[in-house]
C-alpha positions in Angstrom: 3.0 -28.3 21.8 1.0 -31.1 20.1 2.9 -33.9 18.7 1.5 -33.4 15.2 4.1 -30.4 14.9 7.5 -31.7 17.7 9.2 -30.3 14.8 8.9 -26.7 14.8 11.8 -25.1 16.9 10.7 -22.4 19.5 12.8 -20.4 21.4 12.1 -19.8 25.3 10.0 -15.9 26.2 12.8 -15.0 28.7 16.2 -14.4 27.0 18.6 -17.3 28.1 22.8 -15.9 28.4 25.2 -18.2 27.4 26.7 -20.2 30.0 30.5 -18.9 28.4 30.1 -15.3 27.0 33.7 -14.4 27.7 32.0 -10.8 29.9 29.9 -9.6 26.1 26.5 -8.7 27.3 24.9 -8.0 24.3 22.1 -6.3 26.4 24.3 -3.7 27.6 25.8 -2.8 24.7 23.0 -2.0 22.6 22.4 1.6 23.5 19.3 2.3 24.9 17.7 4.6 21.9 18.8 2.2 19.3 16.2 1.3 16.8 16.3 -2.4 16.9 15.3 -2.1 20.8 12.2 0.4 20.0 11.3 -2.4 17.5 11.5 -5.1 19.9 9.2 -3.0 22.3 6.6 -2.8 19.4 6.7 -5.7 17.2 3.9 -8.3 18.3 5.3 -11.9 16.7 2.7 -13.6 19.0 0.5 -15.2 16.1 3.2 -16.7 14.1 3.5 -20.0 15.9 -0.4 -20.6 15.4 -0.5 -19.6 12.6 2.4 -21.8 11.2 1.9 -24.2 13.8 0.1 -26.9 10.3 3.2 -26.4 8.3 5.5 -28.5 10.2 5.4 -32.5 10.4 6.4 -34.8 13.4 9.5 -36.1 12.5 13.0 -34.7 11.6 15.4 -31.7 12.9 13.7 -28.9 15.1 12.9 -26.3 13.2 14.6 -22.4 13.4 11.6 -20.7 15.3 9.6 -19.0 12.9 9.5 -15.8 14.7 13.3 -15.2 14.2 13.0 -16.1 10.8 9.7 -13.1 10.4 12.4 -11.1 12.4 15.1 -12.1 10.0 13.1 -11.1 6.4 11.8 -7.6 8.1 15.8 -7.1 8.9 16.0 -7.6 5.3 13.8 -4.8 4.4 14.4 -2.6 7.2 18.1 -2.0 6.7 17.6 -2.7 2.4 20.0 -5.8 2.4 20.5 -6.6 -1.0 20.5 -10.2 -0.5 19.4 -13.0 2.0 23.1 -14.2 1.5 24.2 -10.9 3.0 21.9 -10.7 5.5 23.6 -13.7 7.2 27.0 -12.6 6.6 25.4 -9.3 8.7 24.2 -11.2 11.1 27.3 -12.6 12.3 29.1 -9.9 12.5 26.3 -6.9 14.0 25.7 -7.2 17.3 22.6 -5.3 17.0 21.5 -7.9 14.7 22.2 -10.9 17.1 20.3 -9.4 20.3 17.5 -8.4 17.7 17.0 -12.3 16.6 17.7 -13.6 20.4 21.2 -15.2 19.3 24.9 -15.1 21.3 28.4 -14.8 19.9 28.5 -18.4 19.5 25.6 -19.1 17.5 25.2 -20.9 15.0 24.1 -18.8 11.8 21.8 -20.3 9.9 21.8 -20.7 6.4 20.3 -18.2 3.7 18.0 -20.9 2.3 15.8 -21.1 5.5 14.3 -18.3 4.3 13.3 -19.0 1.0 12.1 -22.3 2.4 9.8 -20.4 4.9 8.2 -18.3 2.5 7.3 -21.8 0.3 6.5 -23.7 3.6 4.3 -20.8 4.9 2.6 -19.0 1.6 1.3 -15.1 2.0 -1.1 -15.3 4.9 1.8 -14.5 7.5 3.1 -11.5 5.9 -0.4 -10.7 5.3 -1.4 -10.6 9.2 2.2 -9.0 9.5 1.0 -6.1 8.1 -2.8 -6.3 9.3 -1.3 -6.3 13.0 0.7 -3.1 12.0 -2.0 -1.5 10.7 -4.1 -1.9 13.6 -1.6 -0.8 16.3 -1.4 2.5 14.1 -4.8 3.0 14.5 -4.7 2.1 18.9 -1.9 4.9 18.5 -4.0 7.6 16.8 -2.2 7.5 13.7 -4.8 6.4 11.6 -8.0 9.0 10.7 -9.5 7.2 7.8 -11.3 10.9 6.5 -9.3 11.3 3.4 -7.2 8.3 1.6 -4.6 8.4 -1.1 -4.2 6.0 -3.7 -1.6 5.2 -6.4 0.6 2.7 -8.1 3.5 2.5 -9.3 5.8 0.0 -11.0 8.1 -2.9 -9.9 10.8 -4.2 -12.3 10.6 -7.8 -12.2 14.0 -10.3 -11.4 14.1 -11.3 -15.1 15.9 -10.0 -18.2 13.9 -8.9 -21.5 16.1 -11.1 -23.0 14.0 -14.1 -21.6 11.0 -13.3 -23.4 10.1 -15.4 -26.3 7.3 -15.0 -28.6 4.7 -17.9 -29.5 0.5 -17.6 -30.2 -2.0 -16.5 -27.7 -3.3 -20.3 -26.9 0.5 -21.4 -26.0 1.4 -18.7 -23.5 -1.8 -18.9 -22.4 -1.3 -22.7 -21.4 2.1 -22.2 -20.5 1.4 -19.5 -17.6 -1.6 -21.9 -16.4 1.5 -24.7 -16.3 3.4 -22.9 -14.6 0.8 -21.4 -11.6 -0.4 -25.0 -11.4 3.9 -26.5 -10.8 4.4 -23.4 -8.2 1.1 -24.0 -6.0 2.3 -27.6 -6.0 5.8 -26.7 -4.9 4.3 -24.8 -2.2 1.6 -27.1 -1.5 -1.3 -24.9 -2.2 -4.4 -26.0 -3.5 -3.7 -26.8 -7.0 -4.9 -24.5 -9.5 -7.6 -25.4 -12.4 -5.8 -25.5 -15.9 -8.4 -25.5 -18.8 -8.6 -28.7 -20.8 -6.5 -28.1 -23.8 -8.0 -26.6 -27.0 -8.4 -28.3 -29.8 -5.7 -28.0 -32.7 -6.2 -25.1 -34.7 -4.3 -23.9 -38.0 -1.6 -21.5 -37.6 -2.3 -18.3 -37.9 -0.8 -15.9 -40.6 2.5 -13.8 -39.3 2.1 -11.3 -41.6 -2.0 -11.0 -41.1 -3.2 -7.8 -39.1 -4.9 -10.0 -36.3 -1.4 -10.7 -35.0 0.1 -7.3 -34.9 -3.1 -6.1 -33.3 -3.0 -8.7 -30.1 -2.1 -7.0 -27.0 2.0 -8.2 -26.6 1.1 -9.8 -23.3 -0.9 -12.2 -25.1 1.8 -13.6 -27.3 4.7 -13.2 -25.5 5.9 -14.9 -21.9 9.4 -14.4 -19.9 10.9 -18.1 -19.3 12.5 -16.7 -16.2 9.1 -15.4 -14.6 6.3 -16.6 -16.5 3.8 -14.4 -14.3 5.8 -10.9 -15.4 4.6 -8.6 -18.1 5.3 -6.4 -20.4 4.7 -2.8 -19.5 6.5 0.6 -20.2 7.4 2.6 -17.4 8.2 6.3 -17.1 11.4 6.8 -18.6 10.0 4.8 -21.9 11.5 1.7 -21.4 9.4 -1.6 -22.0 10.6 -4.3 -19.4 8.8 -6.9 -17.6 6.9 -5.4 -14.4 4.8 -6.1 -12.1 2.8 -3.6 -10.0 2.2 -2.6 -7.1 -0.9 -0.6 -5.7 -1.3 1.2 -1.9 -3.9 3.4 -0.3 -2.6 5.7 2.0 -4.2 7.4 5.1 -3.5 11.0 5.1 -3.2 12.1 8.6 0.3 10.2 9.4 1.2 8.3 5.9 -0.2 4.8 7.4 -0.5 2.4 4.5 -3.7 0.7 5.5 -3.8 -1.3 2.1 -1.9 -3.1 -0.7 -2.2 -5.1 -4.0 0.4 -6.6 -6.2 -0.9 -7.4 -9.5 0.8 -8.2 -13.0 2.2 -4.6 -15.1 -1.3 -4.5 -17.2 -3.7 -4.5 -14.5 -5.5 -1.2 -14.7 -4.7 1.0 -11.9 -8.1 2.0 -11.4 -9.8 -1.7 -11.3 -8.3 -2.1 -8.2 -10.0 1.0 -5.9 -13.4 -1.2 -4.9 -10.8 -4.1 -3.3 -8.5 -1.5 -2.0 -11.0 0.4 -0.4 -13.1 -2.9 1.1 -8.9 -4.2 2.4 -9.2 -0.6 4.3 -12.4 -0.8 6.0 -11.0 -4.2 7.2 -7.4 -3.8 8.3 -8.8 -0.5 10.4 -12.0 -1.4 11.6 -13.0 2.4 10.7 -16.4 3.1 9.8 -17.0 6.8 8.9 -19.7 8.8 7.0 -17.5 11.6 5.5 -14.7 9.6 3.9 -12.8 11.1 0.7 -11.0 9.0 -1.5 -8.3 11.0 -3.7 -7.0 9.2 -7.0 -5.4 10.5 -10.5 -7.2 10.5 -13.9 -6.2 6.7 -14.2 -9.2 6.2 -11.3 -11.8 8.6 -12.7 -13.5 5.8 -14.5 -17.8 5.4 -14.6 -17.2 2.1 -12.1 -15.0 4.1 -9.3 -17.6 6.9 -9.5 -20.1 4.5 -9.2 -18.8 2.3 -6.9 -17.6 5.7 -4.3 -21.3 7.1 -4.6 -23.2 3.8 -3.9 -20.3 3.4 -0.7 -21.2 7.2 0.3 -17.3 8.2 -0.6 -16.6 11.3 -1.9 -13.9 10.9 -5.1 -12.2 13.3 -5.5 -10.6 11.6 -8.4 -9.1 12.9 -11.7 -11.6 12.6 -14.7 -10.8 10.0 -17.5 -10.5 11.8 -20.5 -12.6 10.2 -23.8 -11.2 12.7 -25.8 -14.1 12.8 -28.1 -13.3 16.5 -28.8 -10.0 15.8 -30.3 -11.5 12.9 -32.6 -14.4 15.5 -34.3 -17.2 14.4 -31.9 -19.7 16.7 -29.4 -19.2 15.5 -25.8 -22.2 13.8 -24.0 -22.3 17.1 -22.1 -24.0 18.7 -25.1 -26.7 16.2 -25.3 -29.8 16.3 -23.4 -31.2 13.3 -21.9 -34.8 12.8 -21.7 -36.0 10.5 -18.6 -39.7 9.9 -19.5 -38.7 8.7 -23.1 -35.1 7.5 -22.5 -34.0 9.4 -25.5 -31.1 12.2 -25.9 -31.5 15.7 -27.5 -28.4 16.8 -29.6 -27.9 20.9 -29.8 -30.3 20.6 -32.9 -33.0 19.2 -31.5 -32.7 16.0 -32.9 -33.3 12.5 -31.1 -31.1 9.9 -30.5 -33.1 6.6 -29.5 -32.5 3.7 -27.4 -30.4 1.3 -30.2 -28.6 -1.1 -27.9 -27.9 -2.3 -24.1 -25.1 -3.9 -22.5 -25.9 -5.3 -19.3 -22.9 -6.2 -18.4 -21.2 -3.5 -18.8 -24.4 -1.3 -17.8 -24.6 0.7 -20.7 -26.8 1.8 -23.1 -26.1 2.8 -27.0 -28.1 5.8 -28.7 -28.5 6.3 -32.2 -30.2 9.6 -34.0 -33.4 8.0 -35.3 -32.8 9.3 -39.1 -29.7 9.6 -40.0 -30.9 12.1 -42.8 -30.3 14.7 -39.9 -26.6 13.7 -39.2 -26.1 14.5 -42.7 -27.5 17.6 -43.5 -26.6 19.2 -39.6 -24.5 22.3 -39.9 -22.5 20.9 -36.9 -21.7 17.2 -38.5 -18.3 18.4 -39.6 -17.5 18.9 -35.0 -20.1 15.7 -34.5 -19.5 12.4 -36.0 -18.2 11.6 -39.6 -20.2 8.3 -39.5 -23.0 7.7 -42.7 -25.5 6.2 -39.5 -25.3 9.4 -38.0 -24.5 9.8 -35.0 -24.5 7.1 -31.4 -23.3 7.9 -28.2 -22.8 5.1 -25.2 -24.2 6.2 -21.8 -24.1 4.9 -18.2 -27.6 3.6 -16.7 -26.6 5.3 -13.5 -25.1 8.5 -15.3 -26.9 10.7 -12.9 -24.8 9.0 -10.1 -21.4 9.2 -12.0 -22.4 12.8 -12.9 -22.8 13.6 -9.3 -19.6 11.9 -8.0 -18.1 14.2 -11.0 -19.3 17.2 -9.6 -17.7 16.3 -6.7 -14.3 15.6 -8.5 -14.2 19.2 -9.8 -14.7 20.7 -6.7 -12.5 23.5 -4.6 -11.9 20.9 -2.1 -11.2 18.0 -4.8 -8.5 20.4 -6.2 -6.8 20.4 -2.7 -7.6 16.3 -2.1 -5.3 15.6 -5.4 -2.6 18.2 -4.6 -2.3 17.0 -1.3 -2.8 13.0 -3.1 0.5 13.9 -5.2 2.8 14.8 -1.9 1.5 11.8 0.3 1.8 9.2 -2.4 5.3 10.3 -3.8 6.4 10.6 -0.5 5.2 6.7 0.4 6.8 5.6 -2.9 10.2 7.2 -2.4 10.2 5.8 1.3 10.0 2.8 -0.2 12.2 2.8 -3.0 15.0 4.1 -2.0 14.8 3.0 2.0 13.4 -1.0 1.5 14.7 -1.5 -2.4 11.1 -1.7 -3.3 12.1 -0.8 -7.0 12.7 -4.3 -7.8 11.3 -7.5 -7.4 13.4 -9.5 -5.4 11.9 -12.8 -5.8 10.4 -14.6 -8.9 6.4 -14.8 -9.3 3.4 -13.1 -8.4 2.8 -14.8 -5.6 6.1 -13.4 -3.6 6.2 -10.0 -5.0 2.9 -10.1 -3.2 5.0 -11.3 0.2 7.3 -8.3 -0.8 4.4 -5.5 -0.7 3.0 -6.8 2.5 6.8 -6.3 4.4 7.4 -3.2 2.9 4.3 -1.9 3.6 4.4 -3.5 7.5 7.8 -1.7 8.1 6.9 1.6 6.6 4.2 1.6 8.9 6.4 0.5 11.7 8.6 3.3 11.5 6.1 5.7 11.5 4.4 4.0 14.5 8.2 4.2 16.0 8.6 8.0 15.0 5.2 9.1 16.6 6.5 7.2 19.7 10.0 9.2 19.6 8.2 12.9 18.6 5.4 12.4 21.8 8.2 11.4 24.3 10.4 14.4 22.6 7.0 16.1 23.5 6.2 14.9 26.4 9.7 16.0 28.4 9.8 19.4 26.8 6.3 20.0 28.4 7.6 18.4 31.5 10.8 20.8 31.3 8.2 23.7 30.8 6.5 22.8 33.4 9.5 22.8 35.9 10.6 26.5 34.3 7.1 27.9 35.2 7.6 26.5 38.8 11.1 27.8 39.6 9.5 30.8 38.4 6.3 30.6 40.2 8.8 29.9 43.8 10.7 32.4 42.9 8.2 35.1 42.4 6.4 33.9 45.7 10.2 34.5 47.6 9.9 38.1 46.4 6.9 38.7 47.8 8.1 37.4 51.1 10.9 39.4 50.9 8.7 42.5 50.2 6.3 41.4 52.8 9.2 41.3 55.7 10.9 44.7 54.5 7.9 46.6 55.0 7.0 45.1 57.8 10.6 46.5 59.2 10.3 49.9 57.6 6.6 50.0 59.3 8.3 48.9 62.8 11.5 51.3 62.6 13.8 48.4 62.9 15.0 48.8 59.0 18.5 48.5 59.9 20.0 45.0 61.1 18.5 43.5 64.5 14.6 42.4 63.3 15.4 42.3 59.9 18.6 41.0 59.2 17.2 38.2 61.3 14.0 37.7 59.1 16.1 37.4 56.1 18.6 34.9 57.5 15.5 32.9 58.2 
């Protein structure tokens, strides 16, 4: 150990006994199926001390070695412990839990804040290779096929109260939530985060104007408790502050292979592209026939585009525009016109280029004489507008039309009712196994932290079950195996026997003498 980090506390490879254990041998009385032992067998720590090795200084108490303290947080999740103050009180008390962390009877517990000190001290890239490291020794164990992937979000209530949520104009919680990112990344001694100079003064706005009323609420209101939570409604109807959290899922065993916390608002279907990219990473799989299985919330013109141009099939459930149920022809009606760059409505009308939007890669139509619009026979089920009637299309709508094709597909109809069991399976795992329903730590930043150790032991208990089902396997093959040989002997004694009887009846010694000899022997 260099002397630019003496400080960091490291506990020796080989387990030391205490000199006076008054005859407790923890060892031996962990039983030898017990799941804390098949964890121990599994769980690789060996990159935490380089990788924390910056974070400590040269001077002052030895540290708690980090890797009991990673051991202590995935205890945390593991077993759902409600609180880090708990866990302790646990710890001192469960003998599993003190052979698990490499602690004696008369050890010292330390206290809960050690943990909450680590996470500051450390940040998310620990937790992060936590769960990278898990991946990958899911995909060394075969559990990982990487042909079709699930993906889904879902919500997390955040550790603050409605009640904390105060209402003030878009520039002020805007500057406020830049404060506060900018006061936590010094806290934890990240690099320190860009806050835009602040704007000039402007008049108030009107309360009563419509401008106000039609701001999205996340815009002018902000939690005091957890500046970084939103607003968002979740299933039951309730509006609460939430974050969210987003996984995609590998179908073969359940293997999470990729996660994303994000505020309540972020939609879930922005976040397939990084998702996807995370998962080529984590598993180092490269494949040509990959499926990628979302809901309607990630059948949007980018995820089409984005699967085609990665050669993913997406089988993904269509965003409806509803332009049926607002009086207006779908673009399915229209015919487009390559050579000219012009659509045909069902009356043989043209609708001309009118307008592009490069940055959102679109192009507006509009019928070149609105005189048509207005004496069609179809305006009343086309557009009510006096221009007549526009239609926005994708430059790359052939592309998106393709991948759509794809999406409504016998085996896309399969891909999403297969999607719905893996992903609500994953979700209840989590929720009701690692008390992933709720946040337990205050900003974006940690409820990241939490995704990546739910995720890491989700995955570790699969890896763990896998292990347990092959060995179950593995004997029951073995016992087969011995049942086919007893029988195999067996059937070779009577032959044997047979051969030596007629071998007597052939001689005319059937009775005692010869044979009775033969079968003693």
């Amino acid at each position: 150990m260099s002397n630019a980090s003496s400080m960091m506390g490291t506990e020796p490879n080989a387990r030391q006994p205490a000199l006076f254990s008054y005859a407790v041998d923890l060892d031996a009385r962990l039983s030898p199926d017990h799941l804390l032992r098949r964890v121990a067998a599994v769980l690789d720590l060996s990159f935490v001390l380089p990788a924390v090795r910056h974070c400590y200084g040269r001077c002052g108490n030895p540290s708690l070695d980090p890797r009991v303290v990673l051991k202590m947080m995935l205890l945390l999740f593991l077993y759902d412990i409600p609180s880090e103050r708990e866990l302790m009180e646990q710890i001192g008390v469960r003998l599993d839990f003190l052979w698990f962390l490499g602690f004696d009877l008369d050890t010292t517990i330390p206290d809960h804040s050690v943990l909450s000190k680590a996470r500051a001290r450390w940040g998310g890239a620990v937790f992060e290779q936590l769960f990278v490291r898990l991946v990958s020794q899911c995909v060394a164990a075969g559990l990982v096929n990487g042909r079709l992937l699930h993906t889904d979000s879902t919500i997390v209530k955040a550790d603050a109260h409605k009640d904390s949520v105060v209402s003030s104009s878009p520039e002020l919680v805007s500057a406020l939530r830049q404060a506060y990112q900018a006061q936590e990344a010094k806290l934890q001694g990240l690099p320190p985060v860009s806050v835009d100079p602040e704007p000039a003064p402007q008049p108030p706005p009107k309360s009563s104007g419509p401008s106000a009323s039609c701001l999205p609420v996340n815009q002018t209101h902000i939690s005091t408790t957890d500046p970084e939570a939103e607003l968002a409604r979740n299933k039951s109807g309730v509006t609460e502050l939430n974050y969210k959290d987003h996984r995609l899922v590998d179908d073969t065993h359940g293997v999470i292979t990729a996660v994303a916390a994000t505020p309540s608002n972020v939609a879930d279907g922005s976040q397939l592209p990084a998702l996807y990219e995370q998962h080529l990473a984590t598993t180092g799989l490269q494949r040509s026939d990959v499926t990628v299985a979302g809901d309607a919330h990630y059948g949007t013109a980018s995820n089409y585009l984005f699967c085609q141009q990665q050669g993913v099939r997406a089988h993904l459930g269509e965003v409806k525009a509803n332009v049926q149920q607002r009086g207006q022809l779908p673009l399915s009606q229209f015919v487009y016109e390559a050579a000219q760059d012009r659509l045909r409505c069902p009356q043989g009308h043209y609708l001309v280029l009118h307008q592009q939007r490069p940055e959102q890669q679109t192009k507006t139509y509009l019928i070149e004489d609105a005189a048509h619009c207005a004496d069609c026979p179809l305006r009343a089920q086309c557009t009510p507008s006096k221009r007549g009637r526009s239609i926005q299309r994708h430059v790359q709508a052939e592309l998106i039309e393709a991948a759509r094709q794809q999406a409504h597909s016998p085996a896309a109809r399969y891909s999403l009712k297969r999607r719905r069991q893996v992903m609500e399976r994953s979700f209840a795992d989590a929720f009701n196994n690692h008390g992933a329903k709720k946040a337990r730590w205050r900003g974006l930043g940690r409820q990241k932290i939490q995704s990546w150790l739910i995720a890491a032991v989700q995955n570790l208990r699969i890896l763990l079950r896998q292990q347990v089902r092959r060995s179950a396997a593995g004997a029951a093959a073995v016992a087969v195996n011995l049942v086919e040989l007893v029988s195999l002997r067996a059937h070779e004694g009577c032959q044997a026997v047979g051969s030596v009887l007629r071998a007597s009846f052939s001689a005319g010694s059937w009775v005692g003498g010869p044979v009775q000899a033969r079968l003693e022997v």
